[in-house]
ZADO-200510 format. One record per atom (N, C-alpha, C, CB): residue number from 1; atom name; x, y, z. Coordinates in steps of 0.02 Angstrom, whole numbers, m for minus. Glycine has a CB too. Example, Ala and Ser with C-alpha at 12.3 -4.5 7.8 and 13.67 -1.06 7.14 Angstrom:
<pavos>
1,N,660,m284,390
1,CA,615,m225,390
1,C,660,m165,390
1,CB,565,m224,452
2,N,642,m112,354
2,CA,684,m53,357
2,C,645,2,394
2,CB,704,m30,286
</pavos>
This chain:
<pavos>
1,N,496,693,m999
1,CA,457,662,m946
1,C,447,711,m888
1,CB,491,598,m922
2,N,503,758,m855
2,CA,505,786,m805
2,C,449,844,m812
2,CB,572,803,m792
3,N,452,862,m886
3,CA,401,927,m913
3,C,332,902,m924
3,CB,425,962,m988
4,N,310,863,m926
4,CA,247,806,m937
4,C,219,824,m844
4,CB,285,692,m963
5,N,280,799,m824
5,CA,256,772,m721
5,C,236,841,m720
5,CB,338,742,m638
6,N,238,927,m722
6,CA,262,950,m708
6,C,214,994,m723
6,CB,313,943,m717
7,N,171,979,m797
7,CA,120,1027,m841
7,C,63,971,m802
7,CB,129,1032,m954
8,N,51,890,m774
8,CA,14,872,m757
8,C,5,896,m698
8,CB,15,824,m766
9,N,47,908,m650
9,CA,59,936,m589
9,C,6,999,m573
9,CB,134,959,m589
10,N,38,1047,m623
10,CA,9,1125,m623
10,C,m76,1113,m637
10,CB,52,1181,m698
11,N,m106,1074,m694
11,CA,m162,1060,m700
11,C,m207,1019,m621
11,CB,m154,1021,m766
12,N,m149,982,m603
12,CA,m186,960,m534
12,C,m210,989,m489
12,CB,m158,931,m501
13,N,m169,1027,m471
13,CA,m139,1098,m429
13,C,m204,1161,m439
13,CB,m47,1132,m476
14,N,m225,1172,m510
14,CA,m243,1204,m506
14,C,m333,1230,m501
14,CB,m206,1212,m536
15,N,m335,1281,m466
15,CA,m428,1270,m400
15,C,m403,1268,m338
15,CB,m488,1179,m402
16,N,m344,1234,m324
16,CA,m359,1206,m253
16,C,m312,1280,m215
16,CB,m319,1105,m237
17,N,m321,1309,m162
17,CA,m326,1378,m128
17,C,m243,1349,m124
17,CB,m388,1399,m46
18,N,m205,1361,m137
18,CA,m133,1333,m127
18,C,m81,1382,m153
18,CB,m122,1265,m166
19,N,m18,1390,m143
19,CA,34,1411,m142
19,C,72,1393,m186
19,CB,53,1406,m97
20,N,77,1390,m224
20,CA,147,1366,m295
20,C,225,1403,m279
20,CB,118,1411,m396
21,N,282,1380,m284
21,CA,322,1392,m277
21,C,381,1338,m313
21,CB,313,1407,m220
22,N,446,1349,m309
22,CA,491,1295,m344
22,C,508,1275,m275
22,CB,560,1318,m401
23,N,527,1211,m282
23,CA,556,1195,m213
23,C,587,1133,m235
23,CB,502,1188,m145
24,N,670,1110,m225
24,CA,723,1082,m248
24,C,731,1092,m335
24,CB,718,1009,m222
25,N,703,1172,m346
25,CA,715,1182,m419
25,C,657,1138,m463
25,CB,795,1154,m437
26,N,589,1118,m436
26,CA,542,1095,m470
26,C,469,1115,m411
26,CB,563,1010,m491
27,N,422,1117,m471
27,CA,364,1124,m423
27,C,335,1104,m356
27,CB,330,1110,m448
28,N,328,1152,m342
28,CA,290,1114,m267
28,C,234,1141,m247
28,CB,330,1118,m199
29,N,165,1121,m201
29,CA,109,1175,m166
29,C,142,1166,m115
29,CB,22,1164,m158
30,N,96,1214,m66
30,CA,102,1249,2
30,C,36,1265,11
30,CB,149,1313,6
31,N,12,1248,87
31,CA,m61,1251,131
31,C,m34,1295,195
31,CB,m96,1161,159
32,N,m30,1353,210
32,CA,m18,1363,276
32,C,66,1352,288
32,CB,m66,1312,319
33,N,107,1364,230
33,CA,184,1357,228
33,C,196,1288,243
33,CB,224,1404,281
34,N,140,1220,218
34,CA,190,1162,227
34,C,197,1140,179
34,CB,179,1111,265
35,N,237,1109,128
35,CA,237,1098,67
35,C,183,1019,56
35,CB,321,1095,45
36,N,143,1013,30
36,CA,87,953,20
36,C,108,899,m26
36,CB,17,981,m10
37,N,111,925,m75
37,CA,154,902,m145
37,C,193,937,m203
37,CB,113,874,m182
38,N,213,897,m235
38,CA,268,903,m276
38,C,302,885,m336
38,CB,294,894,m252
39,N,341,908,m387
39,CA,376,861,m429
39,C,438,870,m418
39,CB,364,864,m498
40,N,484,800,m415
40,CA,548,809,m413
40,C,607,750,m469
40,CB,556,801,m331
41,N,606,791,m502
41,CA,629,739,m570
41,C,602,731,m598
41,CB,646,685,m575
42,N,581,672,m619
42,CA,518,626,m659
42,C,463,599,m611
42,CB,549,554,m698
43,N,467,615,m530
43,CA,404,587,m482
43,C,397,647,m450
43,CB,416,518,m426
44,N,321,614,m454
44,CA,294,654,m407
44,C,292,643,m333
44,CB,239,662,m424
45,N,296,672,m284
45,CA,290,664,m204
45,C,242,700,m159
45,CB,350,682,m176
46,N,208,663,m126
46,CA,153,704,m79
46,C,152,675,m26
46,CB,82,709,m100
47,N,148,727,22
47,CA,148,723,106
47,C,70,691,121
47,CB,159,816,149
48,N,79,644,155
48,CA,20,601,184
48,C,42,555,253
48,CB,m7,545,119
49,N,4,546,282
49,CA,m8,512,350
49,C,44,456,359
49,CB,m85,479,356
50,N,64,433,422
50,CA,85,387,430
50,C,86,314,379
50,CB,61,388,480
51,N,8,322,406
51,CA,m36,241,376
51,C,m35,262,292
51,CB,m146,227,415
52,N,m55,311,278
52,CA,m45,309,225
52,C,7,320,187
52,CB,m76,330,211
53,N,67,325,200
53,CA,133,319,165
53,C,143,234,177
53,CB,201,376,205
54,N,118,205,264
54,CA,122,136,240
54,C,112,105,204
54,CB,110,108,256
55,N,31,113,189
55,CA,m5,74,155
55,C,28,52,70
55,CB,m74,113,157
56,N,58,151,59
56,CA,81,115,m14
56,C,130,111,m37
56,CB,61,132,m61
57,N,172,105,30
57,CA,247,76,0
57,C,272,15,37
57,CB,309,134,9
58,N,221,m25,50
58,CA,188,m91,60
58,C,159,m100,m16
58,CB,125,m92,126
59,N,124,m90,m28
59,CA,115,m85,m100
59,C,161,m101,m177
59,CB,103,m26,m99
60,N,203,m60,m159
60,CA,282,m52,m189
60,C,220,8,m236
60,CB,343,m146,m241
61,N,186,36,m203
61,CA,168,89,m254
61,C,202,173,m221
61,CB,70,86,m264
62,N,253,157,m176
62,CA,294,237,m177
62,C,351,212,m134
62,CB,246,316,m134
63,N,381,279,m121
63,CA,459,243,m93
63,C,466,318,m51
63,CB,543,217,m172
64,N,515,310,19
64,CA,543,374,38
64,C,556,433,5
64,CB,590,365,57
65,N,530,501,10
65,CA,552,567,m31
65,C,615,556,m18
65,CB,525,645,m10
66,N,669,573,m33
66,CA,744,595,m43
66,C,771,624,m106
66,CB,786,541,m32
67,N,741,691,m80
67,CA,768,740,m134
67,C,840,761,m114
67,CB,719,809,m139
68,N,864,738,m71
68,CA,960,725,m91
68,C,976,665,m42
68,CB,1026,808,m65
69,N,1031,656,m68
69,CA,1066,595,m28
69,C,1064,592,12
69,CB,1113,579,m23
70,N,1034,533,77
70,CA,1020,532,142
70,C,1002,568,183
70,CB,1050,520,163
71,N,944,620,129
71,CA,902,682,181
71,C,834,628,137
71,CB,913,809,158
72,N,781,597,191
72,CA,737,595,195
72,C,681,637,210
72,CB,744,567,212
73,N,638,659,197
73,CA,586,693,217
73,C,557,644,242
73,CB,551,730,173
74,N,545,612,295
74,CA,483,552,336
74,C,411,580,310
74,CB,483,556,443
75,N,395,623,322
75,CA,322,633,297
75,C,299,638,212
75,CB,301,701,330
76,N,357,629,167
76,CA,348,614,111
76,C,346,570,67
76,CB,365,632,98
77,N,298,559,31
77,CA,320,497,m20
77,C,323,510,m87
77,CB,275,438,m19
78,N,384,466,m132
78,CA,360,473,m199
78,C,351,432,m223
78,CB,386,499,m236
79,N,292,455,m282
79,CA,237,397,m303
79,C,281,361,m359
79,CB,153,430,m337
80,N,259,307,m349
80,CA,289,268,m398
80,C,250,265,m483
80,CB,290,196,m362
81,N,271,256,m556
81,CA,243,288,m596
81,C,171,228,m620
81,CB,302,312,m653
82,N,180,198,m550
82,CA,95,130,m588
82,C,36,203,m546
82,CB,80,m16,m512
83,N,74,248,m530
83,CA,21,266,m489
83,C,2,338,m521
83,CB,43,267,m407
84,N,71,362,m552
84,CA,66,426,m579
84,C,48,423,m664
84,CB,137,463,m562
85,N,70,370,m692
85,CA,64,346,m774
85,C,17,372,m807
85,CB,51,276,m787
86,N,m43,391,m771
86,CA,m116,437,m822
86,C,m146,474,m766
86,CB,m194,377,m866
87,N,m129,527,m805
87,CA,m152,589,m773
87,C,m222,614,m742
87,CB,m140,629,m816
</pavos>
């Protein structure tokens, strides 16, 4: 699954003027050194707006990034898989 998120990722990723790098030991872009998105595990996570991290975890379609225990990233979300399921 993690290698699936990961080969869909790179295909997403790729065109857009961006930065590839590993970051928590799985893919990530970079715009200007901020990281945008990501895979971490089996989800994917992408930095978006206030309203829009509301909107969709109101939804129950993403949840807080926490790529370790009680380190939140606030400006991240990861998507939940009704959202990531087809590529």
């Amino acid at each position: 699954m993690e290698e699936d998120r990961s080969r869909v990722f790179a295909e997403a990723v790729r065109g857009i003027n961006c930065d590839n790098k590993k970051m928590f030991g799985c893919p990530a872009s970079f715009v200007n050194g901020s990281m945008f998105a990501g895979v971490h595990g089996a989800r994917l996570f992408v930095r978006l707006s206030e309203q829009e991290r509301s909107a969709l975890m109101d939804a129950g379609d993403a949840r807080p990034f926490e790529p370790m225990k009680e380190r939140v990233m606030k400006e991240h979300v990861a998507l939940s898989e009704t959202i990531t399921a087809d590529a």
